[in-house]
Backbone as CSV, one residue per row, in Angstrom:
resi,resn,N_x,N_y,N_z,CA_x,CA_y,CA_z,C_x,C_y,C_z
1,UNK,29.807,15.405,5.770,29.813,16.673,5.067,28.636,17.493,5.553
2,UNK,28.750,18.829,5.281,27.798,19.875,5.897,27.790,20.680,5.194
3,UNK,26.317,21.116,4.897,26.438,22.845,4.112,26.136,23.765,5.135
4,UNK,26.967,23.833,6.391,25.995,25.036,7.705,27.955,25.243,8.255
5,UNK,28.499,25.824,8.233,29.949,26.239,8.535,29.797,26.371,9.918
6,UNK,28.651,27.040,10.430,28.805,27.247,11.836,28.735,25.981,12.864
7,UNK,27.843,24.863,12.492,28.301,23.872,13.195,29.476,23.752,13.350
8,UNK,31.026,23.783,12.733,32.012,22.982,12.719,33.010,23.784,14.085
9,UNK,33.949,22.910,14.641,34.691,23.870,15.359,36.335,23.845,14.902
10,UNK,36.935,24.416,14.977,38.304,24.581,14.536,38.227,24.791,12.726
11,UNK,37.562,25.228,12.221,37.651,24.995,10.955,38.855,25.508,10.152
12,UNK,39.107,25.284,9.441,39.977,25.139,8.409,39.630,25.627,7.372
13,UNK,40.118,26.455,6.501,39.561,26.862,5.109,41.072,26.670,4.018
14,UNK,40.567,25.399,2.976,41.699,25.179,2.024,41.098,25.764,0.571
15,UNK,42.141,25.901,-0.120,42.151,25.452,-0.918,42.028,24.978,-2.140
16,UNK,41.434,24.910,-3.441,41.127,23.491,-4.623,40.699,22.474,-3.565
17,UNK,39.986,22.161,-2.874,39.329,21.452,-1.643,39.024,20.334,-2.559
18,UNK,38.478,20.754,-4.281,37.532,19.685,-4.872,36.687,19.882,-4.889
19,UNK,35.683,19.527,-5.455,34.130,19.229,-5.838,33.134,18.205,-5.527
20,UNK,32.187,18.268,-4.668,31.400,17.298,-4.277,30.210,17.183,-5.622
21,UNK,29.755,16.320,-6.317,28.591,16.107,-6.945,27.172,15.025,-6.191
22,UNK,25.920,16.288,-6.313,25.356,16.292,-5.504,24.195,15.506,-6.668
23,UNK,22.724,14.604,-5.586,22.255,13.551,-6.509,21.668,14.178,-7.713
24,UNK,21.842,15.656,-7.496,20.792,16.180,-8.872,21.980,16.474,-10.130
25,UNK,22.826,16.143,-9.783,24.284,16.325,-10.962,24.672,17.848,-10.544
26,UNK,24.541,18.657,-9.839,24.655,20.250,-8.835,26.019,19.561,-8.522
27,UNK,27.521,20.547,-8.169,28.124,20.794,-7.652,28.298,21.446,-6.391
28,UNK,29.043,21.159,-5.733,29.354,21.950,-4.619,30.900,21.900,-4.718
29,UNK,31.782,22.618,-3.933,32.723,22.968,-3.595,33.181,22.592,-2.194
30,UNK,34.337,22.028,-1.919,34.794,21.750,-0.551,35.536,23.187,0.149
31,UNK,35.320,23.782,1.033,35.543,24.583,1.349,36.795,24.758,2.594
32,UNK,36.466,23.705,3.207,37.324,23.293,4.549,36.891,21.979,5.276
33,UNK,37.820,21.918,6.293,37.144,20.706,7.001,37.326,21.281,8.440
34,UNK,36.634,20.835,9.803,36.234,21.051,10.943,35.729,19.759,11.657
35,UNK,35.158,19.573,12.642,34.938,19.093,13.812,33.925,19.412,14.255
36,UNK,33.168,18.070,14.626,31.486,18.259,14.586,31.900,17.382,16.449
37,UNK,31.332,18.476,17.259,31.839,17.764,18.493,30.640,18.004,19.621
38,UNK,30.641,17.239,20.339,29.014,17.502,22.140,30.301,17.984,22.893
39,UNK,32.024,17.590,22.664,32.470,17.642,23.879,32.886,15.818,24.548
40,UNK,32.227,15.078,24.159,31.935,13.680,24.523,32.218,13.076,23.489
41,UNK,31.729,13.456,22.238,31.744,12.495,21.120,32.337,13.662,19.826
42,UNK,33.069,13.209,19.166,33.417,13.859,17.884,33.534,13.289,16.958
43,UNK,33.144,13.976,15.468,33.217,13.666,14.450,34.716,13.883,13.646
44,UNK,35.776,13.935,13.476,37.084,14.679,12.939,36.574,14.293,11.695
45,UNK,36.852,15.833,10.808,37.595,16.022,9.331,36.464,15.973,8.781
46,UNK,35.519,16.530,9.426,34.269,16.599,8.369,34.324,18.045,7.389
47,UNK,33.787,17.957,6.355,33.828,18.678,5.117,32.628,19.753,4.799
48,UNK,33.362,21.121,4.717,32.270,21.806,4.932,31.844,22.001,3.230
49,UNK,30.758,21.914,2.970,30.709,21.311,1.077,29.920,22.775,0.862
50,UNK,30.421,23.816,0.623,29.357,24.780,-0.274,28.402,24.967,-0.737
51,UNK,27.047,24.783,-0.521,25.818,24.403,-1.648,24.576,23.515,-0.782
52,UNK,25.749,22.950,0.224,25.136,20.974,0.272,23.791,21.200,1.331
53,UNK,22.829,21.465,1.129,21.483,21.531,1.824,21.294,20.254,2.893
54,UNK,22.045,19.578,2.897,21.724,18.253,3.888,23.063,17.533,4.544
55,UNK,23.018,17.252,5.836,24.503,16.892,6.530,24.613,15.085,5.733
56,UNK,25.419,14.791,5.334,25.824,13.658,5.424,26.887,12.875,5.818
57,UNK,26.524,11.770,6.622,27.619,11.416,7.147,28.199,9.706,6.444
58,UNK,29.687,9.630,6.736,30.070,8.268,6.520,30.318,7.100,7.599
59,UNK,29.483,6.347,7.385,29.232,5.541,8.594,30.982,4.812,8.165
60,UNK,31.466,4.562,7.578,32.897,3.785,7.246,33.507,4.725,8.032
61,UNK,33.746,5.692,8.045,34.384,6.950,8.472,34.336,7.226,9.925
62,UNK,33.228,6.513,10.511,32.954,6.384,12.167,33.391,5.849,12.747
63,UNK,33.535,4.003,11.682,34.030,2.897,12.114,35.342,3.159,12.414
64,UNK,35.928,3.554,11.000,37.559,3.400,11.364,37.714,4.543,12.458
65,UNK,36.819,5.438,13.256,37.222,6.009,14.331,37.188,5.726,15.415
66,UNK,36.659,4.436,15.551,36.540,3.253,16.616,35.001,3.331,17.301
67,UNK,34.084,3.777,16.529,32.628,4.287,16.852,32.120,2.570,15.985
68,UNK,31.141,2.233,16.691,30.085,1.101,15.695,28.480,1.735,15.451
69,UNK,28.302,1.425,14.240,27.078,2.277,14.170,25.985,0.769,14.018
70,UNK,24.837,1.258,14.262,23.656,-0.049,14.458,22.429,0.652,13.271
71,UNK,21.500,-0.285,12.738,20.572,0.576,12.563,19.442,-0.829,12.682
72,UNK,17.878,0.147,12.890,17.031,-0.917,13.389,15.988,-0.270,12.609
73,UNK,14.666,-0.678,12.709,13.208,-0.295,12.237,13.298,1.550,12.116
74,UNK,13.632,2.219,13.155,13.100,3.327,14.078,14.843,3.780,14.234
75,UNK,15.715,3.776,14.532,16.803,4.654,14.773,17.898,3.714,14.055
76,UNK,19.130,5.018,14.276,20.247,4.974,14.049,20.666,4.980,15.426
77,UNK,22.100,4.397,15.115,23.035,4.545,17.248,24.277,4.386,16.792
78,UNK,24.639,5.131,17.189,26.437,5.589,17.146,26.709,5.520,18.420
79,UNK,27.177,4.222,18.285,28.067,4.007,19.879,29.816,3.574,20.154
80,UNK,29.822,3.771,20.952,31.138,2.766,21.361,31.419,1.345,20.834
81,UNK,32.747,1.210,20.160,32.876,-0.002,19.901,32.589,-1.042,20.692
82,UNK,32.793,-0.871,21.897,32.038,-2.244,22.794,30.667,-2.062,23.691
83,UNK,29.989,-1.257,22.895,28.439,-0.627,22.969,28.042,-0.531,24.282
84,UNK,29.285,-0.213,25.103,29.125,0.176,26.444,28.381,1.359,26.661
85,UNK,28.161,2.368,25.653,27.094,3.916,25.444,27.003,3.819,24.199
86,UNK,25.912,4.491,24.188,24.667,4.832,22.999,25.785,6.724,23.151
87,UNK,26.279,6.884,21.719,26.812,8.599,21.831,25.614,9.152,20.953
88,UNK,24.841,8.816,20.014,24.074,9.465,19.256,22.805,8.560,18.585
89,UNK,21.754,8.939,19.158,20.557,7.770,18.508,19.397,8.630,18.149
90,UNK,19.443,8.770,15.997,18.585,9.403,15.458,17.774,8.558,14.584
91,UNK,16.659,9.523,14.953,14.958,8.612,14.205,15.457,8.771,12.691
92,UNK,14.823,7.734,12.361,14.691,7.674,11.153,13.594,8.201,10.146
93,UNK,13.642,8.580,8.847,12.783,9.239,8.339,12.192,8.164,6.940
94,UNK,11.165,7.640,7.086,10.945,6.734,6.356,12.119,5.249,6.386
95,UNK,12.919,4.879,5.095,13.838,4.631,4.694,15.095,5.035,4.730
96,UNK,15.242,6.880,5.208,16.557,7.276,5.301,16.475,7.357,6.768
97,UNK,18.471,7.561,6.927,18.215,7.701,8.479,19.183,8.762,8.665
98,UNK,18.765,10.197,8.817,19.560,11.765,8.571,19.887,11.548,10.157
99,UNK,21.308,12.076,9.983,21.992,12.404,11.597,21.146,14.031,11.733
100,UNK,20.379,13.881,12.844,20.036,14.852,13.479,21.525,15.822,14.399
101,UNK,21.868,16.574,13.747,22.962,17.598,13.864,22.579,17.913,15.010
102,UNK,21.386,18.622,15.598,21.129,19.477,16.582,21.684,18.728,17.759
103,UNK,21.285,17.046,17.645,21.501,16.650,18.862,23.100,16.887,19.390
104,UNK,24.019,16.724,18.105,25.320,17.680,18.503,25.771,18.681,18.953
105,UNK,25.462,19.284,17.963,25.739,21.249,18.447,24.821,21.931,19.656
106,UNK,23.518,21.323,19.997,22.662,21.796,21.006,23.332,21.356,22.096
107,UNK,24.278,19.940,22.567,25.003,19.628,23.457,26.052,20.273,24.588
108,UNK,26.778,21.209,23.305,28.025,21.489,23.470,27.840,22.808,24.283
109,UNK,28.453,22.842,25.725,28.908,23.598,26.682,29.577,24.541,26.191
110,UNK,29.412,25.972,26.054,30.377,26.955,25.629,31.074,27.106,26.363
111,UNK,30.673,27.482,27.502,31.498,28.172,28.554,31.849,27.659,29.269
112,UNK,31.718,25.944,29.663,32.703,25.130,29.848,33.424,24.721,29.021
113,UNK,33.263,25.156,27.505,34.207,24.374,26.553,36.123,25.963,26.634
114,UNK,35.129,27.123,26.839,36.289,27.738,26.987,37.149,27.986,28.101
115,UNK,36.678,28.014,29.520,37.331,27.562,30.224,38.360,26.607,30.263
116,UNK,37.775,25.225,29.690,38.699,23.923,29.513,39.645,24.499,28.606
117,UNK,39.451,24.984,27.521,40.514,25.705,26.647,41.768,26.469,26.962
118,UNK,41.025,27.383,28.137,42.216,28.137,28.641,43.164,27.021,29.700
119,UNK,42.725,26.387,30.198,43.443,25.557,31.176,43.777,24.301,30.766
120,UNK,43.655,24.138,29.401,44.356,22.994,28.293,45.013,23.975,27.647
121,UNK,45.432,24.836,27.400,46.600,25.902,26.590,47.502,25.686,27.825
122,UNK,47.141,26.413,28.728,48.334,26.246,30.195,48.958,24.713,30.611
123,UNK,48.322,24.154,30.442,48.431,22.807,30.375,50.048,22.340,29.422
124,UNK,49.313,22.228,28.601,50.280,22.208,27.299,51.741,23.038,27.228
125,UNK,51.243,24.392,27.404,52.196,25.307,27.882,53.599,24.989,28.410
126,UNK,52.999,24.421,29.989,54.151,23.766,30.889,54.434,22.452,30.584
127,UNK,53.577,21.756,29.625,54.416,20.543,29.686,55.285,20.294,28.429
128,UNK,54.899,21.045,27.560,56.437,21.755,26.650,57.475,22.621,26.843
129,UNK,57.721,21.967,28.300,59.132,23.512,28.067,58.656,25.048,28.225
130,UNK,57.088,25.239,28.367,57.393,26.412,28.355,56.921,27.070,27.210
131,UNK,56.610,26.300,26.130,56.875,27.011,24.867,55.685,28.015,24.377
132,UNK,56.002,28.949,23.738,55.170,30.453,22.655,54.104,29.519,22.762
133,UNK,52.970,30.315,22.802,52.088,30.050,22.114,51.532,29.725,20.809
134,UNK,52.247,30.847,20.575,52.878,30.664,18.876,53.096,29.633,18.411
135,UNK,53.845,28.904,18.619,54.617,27.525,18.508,53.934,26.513,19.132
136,UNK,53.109,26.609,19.839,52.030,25.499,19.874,50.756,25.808,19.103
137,UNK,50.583,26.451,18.601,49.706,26.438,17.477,50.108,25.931,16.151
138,UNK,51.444,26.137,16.472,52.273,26.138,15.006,51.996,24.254,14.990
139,UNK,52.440,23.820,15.947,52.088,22.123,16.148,51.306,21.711,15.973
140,UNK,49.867,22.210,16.441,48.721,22.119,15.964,48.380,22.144,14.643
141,UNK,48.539,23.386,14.431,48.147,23.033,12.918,48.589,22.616,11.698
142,UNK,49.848,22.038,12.395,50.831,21.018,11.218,50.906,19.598,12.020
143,UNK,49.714,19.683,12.763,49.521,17.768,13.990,50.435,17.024,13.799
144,UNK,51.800,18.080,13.977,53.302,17.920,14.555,53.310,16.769,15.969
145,UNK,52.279,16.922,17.150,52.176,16.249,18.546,51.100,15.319,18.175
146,UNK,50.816,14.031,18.556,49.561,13.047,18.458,48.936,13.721,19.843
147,UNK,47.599,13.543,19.920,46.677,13.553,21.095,46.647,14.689,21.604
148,UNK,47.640,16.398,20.755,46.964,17.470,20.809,45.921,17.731,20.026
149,UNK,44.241,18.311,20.644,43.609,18.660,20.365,43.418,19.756,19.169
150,UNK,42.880,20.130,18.047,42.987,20.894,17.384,42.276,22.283,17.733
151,UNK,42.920,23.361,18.656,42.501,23.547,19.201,43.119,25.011,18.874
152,UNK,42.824,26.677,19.109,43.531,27.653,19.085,43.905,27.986,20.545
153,UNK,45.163,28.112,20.773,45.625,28.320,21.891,46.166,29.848,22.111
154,UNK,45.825,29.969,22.883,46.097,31.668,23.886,46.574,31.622,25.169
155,UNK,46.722,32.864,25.280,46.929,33.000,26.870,46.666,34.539,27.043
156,UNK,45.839,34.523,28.657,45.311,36.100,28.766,46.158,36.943,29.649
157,UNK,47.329,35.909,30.201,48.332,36.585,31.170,49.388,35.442,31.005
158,UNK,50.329,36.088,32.135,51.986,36.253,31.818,52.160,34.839,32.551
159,UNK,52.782,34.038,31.922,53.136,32.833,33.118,53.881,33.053,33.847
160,UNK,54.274,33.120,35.145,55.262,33.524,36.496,56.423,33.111,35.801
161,UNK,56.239,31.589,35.884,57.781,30.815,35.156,58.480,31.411,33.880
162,UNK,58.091,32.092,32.920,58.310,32.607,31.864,58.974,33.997,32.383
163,UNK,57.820,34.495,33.272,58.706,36.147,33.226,59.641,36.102,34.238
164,UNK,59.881,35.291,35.290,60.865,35.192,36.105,62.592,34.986,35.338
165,UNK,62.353,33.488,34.077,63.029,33.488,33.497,63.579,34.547,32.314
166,UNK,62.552,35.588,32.056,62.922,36.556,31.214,63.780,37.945,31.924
C-alpha cells in the first residue's frame, strides 16, 4: 500500500475500494490499485490508501508472486525464488525494515519504458488479427489475455496491413 499515487503505473481508480485502519485507529480509504515497477521487478495490485503517510508492503504477497524475501541484522532482499538476483535490498531502520520506494521509481527508464510501449502495442496489434486498439485495451482492462501487460495501448499511425485491407 502507498499514500503517493504518483509512484504507481497503470492505475486504476475504484470504487467503495474499503477502508484501511491505520495504527493510530485513523482511516484511510482505498482509492485504486497500480503497479509499483524498475521495469525488472514489479510489485502487481498494490493499493493506493488515501491518508497512508508510509508505503507498506506484504511480504506474503511477494511470495505468492514467486519473489523470496530474506531479512538479516542490516537489510531486507527481495529476490528471486532461486536467489539467483538480489531485485531490491533495503536498510533497515532500527527494528523496522521500510521498502525504500525510491530505489523503485528512481530506476525506471521513461523513455525507454515508452518506446517499448509503442512497439509492444504493435506487437500485440499483429498478433491479434489486427485488432482496434480499442479492443485491446478493452482486454486489458477486463485481463481477458494472461501475460498481457497492463498497459494503455495506442497507436500514432496507420498500420499498412489495416489500411490496405480497408
Amino acid at each position: 500500500m502507498t499514500g503517493r499515487v504518483e509512484y504507481l503505473r497503470d492505475f486504476r481508480p475504484i470504487n467503495n475500494g474499503g477502508n484501511v485502519t491505520f495504527g493510530n485507529n485513523a482511516n484511510g480509504i482505498i482509492r485504486g490499485y497500480g503497479v509499483l515497477t524498475t521495469g525488472n521487478f514489479s510489485i502487481q495490485k498494490v493499493a493506493y490508501v488515501e491518508g497512508l503517510k508510509h508505503n507498506v508492503i506484504s511480504v506474503g504477497q511477494l511470495c505468492k508472486a514467486g519473489h523470496r524475501v530474506e531479512f538479516d541484522n542490516e537489510y531486507c532482499y527481495i529476490m528471486k525464488s532461486n536467489r539467483s538476483t538480489c531485485l531490491i535490498k533495503s536498510k533497515s531502520e532500527g527494528t523496522m525494515y521500510p521498502l525504500d520506494v525510491s530505489l523503485i521509481i528512481e530506476k525506471t527508464q521513461l523513455c525507454s519504458l515508452s518506446k517499448a510501449v509503442t512497439e509492444f502495442s504493435w506487437l500485440w496489434h499483429h498478433k491479434l488479427a489486427h485488432l482496434n486498439f480499442k479492443y485491446i485495451n478493452t482486454l486489458v482492462t477486463r485481463e481477458l489475455v494472461l501475460g498481457l501487460l497492463i498497459l494503455k495501448f495506442s497507436n500514432d499511425s496507420l498500420c499498412p496491413a489495416c489500411e490496405c485491407g480497408k
